[in-house]
mmCIF file of the C-alpha atoms, coordinates in Angstrom:
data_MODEL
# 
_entry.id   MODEL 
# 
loop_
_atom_site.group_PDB 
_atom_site.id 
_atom_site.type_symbol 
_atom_site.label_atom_id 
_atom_site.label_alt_id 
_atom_site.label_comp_id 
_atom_site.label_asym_id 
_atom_site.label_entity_id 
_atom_site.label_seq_id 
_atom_site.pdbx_PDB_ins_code 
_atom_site.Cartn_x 
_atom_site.Cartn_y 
_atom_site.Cartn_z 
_atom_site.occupancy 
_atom_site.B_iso_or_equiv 
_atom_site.pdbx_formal_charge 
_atom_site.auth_seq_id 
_atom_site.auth_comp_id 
_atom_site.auth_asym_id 
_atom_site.auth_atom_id 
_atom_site.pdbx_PDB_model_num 
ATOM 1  C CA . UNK A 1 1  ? -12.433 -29.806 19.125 1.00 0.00 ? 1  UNK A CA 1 
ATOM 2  C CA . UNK A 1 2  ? -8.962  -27.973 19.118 1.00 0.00 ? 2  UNK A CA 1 
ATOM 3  C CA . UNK A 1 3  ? -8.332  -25.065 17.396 1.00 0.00 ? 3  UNK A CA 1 
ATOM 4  C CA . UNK A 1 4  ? -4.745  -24.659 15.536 1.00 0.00 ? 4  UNK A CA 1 
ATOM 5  C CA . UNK A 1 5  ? -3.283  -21.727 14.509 1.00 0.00 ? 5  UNK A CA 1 
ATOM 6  C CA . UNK A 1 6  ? -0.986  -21.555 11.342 1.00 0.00 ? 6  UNK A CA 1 
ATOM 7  C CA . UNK A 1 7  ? 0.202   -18.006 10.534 1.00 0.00 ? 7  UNK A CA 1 
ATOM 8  C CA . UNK A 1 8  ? 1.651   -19.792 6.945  1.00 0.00 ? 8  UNK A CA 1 
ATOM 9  C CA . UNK A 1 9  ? -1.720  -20.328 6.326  1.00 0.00 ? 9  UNK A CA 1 
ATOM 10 C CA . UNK A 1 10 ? -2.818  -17.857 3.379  1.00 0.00 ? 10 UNK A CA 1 
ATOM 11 C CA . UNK A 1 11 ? -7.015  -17.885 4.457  1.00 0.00 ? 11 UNK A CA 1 
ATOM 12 C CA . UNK A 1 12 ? -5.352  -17.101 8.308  1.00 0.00 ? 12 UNK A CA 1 
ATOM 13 C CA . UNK A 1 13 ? -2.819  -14.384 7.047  1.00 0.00 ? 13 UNK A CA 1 
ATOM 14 C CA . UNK A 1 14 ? -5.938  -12.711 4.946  1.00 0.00 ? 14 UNK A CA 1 
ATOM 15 C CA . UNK A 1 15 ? -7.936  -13.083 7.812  1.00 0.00 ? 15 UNK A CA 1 
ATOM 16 C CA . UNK A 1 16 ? -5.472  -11.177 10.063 1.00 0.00 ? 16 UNK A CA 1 
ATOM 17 C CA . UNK A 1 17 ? -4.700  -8.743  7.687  1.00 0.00 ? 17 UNK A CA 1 
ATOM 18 C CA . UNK A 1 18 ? -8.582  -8.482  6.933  1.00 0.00 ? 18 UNK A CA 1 
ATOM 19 C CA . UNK A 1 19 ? -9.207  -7.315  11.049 1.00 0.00 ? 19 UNK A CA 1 
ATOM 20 C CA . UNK A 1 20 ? -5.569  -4.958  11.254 1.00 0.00 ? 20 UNK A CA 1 
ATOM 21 C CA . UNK A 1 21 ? -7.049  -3.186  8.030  1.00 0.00 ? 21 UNK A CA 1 
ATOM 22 C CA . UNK A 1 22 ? -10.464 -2.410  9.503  1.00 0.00 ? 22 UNK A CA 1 
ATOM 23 C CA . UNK A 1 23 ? -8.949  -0.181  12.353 1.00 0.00 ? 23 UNK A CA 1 
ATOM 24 C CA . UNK A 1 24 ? -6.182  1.350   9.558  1.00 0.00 ? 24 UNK A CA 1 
ATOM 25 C CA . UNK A 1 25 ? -5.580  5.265   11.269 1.00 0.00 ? 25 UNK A CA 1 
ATOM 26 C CA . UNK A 1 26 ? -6.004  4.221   14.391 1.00 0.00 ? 26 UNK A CA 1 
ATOM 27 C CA . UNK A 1 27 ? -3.777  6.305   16.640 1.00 0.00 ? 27 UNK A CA 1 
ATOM 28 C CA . UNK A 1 28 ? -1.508  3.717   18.628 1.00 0.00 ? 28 UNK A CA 1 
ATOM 29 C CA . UNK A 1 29 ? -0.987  3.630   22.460 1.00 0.00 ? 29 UNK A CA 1 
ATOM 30 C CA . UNK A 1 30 ? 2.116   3.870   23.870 1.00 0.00 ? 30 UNK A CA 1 
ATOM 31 C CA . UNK A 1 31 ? 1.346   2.451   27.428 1.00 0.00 ? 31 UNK A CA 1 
ATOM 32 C CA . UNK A 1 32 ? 1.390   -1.630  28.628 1.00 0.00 ? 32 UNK A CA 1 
ATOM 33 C CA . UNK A 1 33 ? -1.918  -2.812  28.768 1.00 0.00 ? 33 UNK A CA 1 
ATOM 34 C CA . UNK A 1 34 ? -3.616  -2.730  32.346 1.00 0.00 ? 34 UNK A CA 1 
ATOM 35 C CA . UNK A 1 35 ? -7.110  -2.861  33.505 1.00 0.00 ? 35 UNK A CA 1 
ATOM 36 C CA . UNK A 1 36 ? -8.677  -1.216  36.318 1.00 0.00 ? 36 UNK A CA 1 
ATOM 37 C CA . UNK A 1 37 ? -11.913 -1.774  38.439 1.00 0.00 ? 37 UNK A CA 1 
ATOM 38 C CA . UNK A 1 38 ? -11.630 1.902   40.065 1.00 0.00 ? 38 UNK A CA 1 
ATOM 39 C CA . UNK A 1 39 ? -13.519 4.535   39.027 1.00 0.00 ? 39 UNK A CA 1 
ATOM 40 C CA . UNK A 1 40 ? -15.033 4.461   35.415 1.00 0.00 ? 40 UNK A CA 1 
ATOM 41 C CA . UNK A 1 41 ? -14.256 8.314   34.315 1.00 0.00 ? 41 UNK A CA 1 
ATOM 42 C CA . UNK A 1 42 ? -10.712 7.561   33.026 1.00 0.00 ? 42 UNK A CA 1 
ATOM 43 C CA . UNK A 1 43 ? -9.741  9.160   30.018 1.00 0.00 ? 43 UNK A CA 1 
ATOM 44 C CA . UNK A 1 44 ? -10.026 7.607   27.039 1.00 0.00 ? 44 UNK A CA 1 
ATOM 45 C CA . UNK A 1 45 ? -12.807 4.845   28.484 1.00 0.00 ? 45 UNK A CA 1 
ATOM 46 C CA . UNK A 1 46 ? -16.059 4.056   28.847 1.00 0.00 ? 46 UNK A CA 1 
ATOM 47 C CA . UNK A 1 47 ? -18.475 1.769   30.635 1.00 0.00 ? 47 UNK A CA 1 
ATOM 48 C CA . UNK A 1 48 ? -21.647 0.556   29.534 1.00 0.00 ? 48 UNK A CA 1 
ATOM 49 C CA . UNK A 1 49 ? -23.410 -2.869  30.705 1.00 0.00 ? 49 UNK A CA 1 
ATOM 50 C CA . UNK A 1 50 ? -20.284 -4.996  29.437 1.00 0.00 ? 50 UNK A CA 1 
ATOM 51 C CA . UNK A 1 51 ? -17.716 -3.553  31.121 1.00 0.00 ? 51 UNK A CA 1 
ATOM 52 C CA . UNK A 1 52 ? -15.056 -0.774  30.887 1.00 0.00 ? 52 UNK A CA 1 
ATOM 53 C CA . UNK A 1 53 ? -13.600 -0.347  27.420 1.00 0.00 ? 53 UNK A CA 1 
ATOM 54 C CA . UNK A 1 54 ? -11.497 1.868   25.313 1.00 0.00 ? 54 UNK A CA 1 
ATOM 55 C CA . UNK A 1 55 ? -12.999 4.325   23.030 1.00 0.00 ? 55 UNK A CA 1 
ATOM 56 C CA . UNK A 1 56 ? -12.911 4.008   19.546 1.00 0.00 ? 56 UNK A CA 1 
ATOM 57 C CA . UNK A 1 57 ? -10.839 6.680   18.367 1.00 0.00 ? 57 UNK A CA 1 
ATOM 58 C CA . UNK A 1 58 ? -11.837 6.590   14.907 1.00 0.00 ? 58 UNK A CA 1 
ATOM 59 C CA . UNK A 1 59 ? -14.610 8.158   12.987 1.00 0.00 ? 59 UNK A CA 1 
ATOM 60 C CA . UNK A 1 60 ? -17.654 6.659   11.806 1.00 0.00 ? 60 UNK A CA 1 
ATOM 61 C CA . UNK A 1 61 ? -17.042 6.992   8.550  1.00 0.00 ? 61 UNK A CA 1 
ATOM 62 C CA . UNK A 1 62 ? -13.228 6.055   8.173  1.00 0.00 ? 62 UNK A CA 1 
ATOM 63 C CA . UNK A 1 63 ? -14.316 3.094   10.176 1.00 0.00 ? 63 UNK A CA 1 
ATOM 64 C CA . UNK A 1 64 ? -17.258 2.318   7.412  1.00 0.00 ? 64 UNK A CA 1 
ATOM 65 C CA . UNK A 1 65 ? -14.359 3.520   4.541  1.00 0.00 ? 65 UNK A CA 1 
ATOM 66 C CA . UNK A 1 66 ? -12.180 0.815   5.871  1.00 0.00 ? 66 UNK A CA 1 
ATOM 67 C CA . UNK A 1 67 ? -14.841 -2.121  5.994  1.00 0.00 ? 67 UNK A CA 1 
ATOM 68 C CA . UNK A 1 68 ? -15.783 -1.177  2.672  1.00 0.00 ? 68 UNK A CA 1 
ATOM 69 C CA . UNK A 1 69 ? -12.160 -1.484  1.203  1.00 0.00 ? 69 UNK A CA 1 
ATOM 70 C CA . UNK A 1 70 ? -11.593 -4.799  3.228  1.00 0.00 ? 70 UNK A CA 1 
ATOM 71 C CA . UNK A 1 71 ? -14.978 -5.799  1.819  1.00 0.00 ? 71 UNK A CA 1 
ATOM 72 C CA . UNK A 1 72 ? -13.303 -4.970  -1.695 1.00 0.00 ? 72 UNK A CA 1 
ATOM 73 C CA . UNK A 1 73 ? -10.544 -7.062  -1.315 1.00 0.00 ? 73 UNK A CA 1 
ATOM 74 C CA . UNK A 1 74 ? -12.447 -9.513  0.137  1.00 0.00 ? 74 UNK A CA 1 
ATOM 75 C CA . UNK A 1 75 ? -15.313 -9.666  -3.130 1.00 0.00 ? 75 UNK A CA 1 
ATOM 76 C CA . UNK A 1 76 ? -17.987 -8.953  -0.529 1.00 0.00 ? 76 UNK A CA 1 
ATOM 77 C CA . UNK A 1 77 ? -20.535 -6.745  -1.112 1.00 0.00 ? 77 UNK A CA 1 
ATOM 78 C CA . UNK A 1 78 ? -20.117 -2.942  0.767  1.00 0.00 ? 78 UNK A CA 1 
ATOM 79 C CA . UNK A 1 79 ? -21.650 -2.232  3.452  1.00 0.00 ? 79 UNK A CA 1 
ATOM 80 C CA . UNK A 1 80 ? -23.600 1.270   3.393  1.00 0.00 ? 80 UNK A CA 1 
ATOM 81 C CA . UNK A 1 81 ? -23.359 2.096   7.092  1.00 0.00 ? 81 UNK A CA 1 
ATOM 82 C CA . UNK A 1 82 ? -22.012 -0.055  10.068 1.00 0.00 ? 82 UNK A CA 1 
ATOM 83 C CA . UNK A 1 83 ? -24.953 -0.771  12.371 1.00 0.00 ? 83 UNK A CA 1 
ATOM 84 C CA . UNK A 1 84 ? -27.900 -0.726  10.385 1.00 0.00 ? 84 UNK A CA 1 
ATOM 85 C CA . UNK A 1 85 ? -30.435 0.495   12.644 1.00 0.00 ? 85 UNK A CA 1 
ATOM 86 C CA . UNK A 1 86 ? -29.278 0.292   15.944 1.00 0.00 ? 86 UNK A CA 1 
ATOM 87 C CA . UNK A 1 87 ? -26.226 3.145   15.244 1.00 0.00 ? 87 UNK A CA 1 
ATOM 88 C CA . UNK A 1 88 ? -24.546 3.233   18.546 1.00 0.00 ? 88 UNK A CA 1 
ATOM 89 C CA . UNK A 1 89 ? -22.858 6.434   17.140 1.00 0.00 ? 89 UNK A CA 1 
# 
């Protein structure tokens, strides 16, 4: 099965827009991307079992505020907290 990508699409575009809204106050980086296998106290990462990632820079709660209001637009019911009971936070 191929996959094809149509940004005319209107169900794509929402769905793009859906995802860019969810992380809406996110500060932006001004740096190229780049990964690194060094050491894994940089600033600004972490590491856990996956791998070496970013930190998410936003709050719990403007993240939840921003699912909600994508939920909203979406007609999906809210979500009242983001990880039920496993809250990595």
């Amino acid at each position: 099965m191929k996959l094809k990508f149509d940004s005319g699409l209107p169900y794509q575009a929402d769905a793009i827009a859906s995802v860019v809204d969810l992380f809406e106050g996110l500060p932006s980086k001004q740096g190229a991307f780049e990964v690194s296998l060094g050491a894994s106290d940089f600033m600004g990462t972490t590491q856990n079992e996956l791998g070496i990632g970013h930190q998410l820079a936003l709050s719990p709660g403007a993240l939840l505020a921003n699912l909600n209001t994508v939920q909203e637009r979406n007609v999906v019911s809210k979500s009242d907290e983001l990880f039920g009971e496993k809250d990595p936070y």
